[in-house]
C-alpha positions as CSV (number, residue, x, y, z in Angstrom):
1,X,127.4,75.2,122.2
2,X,129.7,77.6,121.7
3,X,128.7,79.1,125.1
4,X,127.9,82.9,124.2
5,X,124.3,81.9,125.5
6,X,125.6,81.0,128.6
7,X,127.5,84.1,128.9
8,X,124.0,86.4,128.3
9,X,121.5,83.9,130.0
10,X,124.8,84.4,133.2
11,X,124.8,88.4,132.4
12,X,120.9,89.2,132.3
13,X,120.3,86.6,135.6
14,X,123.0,88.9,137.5
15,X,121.3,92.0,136.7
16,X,117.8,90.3,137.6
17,X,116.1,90.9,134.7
18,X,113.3,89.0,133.9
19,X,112.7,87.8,130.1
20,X,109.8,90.1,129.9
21,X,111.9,93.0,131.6
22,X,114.7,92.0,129.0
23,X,111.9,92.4,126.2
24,X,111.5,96.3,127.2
25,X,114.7,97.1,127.7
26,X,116.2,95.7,124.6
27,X,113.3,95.6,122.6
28,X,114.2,92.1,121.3
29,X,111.3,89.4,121.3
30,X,110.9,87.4,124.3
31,X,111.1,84.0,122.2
32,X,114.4,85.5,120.0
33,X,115.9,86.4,123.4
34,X,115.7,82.8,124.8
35,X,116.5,81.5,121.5
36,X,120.2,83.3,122.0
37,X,120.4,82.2,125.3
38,X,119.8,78.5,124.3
39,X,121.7,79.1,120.7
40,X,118.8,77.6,118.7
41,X,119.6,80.2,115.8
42,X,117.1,78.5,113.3
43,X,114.4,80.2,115.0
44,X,115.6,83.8,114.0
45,X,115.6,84.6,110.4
46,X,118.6,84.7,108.5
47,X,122.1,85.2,110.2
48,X,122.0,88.9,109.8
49,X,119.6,89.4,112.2
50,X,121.2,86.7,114.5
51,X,123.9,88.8,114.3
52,X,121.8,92.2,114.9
53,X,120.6,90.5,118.1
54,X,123.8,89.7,119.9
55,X,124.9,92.8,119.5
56,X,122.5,94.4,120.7
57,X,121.7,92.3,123.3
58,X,125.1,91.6,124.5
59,X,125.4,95.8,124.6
60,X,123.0,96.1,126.9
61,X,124.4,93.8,129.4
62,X,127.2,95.6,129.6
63,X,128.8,92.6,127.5
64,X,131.9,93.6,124.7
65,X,129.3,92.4,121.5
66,X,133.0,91.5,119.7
67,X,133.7,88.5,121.5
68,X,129.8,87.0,121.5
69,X,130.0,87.7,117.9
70,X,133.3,85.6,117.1
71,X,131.9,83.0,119.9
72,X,128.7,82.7,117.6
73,X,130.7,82.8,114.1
74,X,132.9,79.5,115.4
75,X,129.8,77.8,116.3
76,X,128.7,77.9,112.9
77,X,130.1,75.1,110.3
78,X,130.5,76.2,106.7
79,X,128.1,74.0,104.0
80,X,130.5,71.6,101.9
81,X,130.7,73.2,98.7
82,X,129.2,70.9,96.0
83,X,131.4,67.8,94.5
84,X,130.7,67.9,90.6
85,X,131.1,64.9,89.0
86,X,132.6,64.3,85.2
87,X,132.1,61.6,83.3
88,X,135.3,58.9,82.6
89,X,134.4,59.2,79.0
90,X,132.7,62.1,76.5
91,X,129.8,60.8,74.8
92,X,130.4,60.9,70.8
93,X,127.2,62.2,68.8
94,X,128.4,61.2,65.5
95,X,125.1,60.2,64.5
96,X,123.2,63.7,65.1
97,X,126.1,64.8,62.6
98,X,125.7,62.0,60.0
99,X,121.5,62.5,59.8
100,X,121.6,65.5,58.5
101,X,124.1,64.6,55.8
102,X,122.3,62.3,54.8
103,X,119.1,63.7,54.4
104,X,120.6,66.5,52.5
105,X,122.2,64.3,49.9
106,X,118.8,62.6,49.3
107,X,116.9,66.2,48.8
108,X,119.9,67.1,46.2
109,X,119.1,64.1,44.3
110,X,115.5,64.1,44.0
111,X,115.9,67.9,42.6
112,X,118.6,66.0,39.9
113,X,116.1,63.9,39.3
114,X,113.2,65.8,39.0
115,X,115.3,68.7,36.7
116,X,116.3,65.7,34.4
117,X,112.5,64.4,33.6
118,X,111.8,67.5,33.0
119,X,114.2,68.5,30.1
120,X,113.7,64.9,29.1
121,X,110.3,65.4,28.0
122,X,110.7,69.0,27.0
123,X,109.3,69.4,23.3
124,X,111.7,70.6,20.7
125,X,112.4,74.0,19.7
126,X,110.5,75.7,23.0
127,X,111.4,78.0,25.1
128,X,112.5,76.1,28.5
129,X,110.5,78.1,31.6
130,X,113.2,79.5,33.5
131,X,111.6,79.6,36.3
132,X,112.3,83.1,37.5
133,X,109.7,86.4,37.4
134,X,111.3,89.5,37.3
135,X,110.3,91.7,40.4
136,X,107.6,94.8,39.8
137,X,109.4,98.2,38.8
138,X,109.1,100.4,42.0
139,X,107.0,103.3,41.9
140,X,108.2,106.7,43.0
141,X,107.5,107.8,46.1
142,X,104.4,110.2,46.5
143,X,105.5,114.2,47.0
144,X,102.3,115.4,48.7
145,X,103.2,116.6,51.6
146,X,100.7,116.3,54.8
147,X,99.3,119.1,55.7
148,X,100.1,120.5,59.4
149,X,98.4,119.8,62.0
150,X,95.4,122.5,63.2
151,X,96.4,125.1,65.5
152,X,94.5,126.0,68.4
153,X,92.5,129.4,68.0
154,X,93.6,130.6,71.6
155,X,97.6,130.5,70.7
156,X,98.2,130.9,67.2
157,X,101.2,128.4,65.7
158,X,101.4,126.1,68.4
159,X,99.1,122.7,69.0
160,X,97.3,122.1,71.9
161,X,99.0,119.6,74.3
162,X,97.7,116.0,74.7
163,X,95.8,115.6,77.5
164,X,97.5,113.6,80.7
165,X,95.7,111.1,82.4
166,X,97.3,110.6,86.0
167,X,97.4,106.5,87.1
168,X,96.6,105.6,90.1
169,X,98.8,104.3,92.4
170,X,99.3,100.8,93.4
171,X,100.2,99.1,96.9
172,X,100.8,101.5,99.9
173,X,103.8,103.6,101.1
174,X,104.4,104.7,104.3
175,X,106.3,107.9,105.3
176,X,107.9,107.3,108.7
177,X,108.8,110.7,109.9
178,X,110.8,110.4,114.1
179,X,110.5,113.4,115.7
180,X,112.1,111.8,118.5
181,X,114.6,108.8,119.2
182,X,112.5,106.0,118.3
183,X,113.1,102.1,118.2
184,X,110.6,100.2,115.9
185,X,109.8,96.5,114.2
186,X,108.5,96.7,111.0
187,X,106.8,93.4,108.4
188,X,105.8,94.0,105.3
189,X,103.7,91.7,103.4
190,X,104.2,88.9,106.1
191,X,107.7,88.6,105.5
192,X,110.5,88.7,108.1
193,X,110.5,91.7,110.2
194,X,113.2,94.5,110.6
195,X,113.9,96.9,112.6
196,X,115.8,99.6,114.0
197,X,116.7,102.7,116.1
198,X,116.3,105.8,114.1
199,X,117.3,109.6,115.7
200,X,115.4,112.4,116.1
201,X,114.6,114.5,112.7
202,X,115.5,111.0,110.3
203,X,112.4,109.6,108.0
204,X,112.1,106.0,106.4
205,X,109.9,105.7,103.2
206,X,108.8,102.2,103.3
207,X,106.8,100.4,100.5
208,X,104.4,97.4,100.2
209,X,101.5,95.8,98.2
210,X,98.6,94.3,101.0
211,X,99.6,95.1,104.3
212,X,102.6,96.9,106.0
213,X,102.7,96.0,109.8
214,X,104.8,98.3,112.8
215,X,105.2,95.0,115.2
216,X,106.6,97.1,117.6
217,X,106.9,100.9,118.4
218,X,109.1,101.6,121.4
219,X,108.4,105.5,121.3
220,X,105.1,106.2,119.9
221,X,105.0,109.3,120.3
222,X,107.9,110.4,118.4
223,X,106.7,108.6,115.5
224,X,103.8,110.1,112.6
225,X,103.0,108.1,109.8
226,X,101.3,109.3,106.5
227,X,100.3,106.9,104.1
228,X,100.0,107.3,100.4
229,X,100.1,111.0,101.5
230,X,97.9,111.2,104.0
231,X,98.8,111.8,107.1
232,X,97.7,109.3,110.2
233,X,96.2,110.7,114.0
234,X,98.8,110.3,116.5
235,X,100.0,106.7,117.6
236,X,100.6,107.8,120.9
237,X,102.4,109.5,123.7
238,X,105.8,110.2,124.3
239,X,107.3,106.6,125.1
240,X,104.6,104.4,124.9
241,X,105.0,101.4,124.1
242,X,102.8,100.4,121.1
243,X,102.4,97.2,119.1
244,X,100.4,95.5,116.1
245,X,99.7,98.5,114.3
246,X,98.4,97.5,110.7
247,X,98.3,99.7,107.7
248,X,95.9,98.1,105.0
249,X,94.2,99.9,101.9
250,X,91.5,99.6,104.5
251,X,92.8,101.8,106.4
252,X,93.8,104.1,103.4
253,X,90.1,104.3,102.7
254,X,89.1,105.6,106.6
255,X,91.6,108.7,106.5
């Protein structure tokens, strides 16, 4: 341990805040917050986020985010780069080249052979068969000309336009529009969640095929959400606290 834990698990205990308490305040997951504490970073996915964490975390003690992140970064050991290996000595393919030779100089001398019978027992005074038909003569290209196509009677000298079909549109898209400072967790398609603090005014367009899941909403009611263009009820009042909120085709079909 490279002992940034201990420096948060120290900071948060002075302040008295309890994990739960720490949950609300930095809106970090109770089981990612003791994983930092404890430094058992294979829990949280991908370094990035590990990263995201301190930083946040450490910020909200009231701890410079700087030194927990070099503390963190020399705790972790760079993977051995992998050793090739070369063989002492090259492996000669002689024989792939030598087949081929070979084969070749026995099709060449069945063709001898077979040309040779045949002007062997060629009859005198005929014509030998040379073996080659001239090609057809080409014919010249036809000059009709195709007609043009019909106008339409409403607007003389110009065809009608093809008709459009529109197709329908796959998966789901959320518009996330804040209308106030909001902090929020988002999964999409059960991969790993992100998330975020996004100012008042700022939108996020985000885009999935089954399910898109808000995990956490830390101001619900500067949030409104319109899916594939239609626009959701409220989520909630001004900072409430909302969770689990699932957006499905399902839900699509109720609005």
């Amino acid at each position: 341990m490279a002992g940034e834990g201990q420096m948060l698990r120290t900071a948060r205990e002075e302040k008295g805040w309890s994990l739960l308490e720490t949950e609300e305040i930095t809106k970090i997951r109770v089981r990612y917050i003791q994983a930092l504490e404890e430094e058992e970073y294979g829990i949280i996915p991908g370094a990035t986020y590990v990263k995201g964490y301190l930083r946040t975390y450490s910020k909200q003690l009231g701890i410079n985010p700087d030194e927990i992140i070099e503390l963190y970064s020399s705790s972790i050991k760079p993977e051995p780069a992998p050793v090739i290996e070369i063989p002492d000595r090259m492996v000669k393919s002689h024989s792939l080249r030598v087949r081929p030779v070979i084969i070749g100089s026995m099709a060449l001398a069945a063709i001898a052979l077979a040309i040779g019978i045949k002007i062997w027992y060629q009859p005198e005074g005929s014509v030998p068969d040379p073996g080659y038909t001239s090609p057809p003569m080409i014919s010249s290209p036809n000059t009709e000309t195709t007609p043009p196509p019909a106008t339409s009677p409403e607007t003389p000298g110009k065809s009608s336009p093809p008709d459009v079909v529109a197709s329908p549109q796959d998966g789901l898209t959320a518009q996330l529009v804040f209308t106030q400072a909001c902090w929020i967790e988002i999964k999409i398609d059960g991969q790993a969640p992100f998330q975020g603090t996004f100012a008042a005014g700022t939108s996020k367009e985000v885009k999935g095929i089954d399910k898109i899941e808000l995990v956490s909403i830390g101001n619900a009611g500067g949030l409104t959400v319109t899916l594939n263009g239609k626009a959701m009820p409220s989520l909630g009042k001004p900072g409430e606290v909302l969770r689990n909120v699932v957006l499905t085709k399902e839900t699509l079909n109720k609005l």
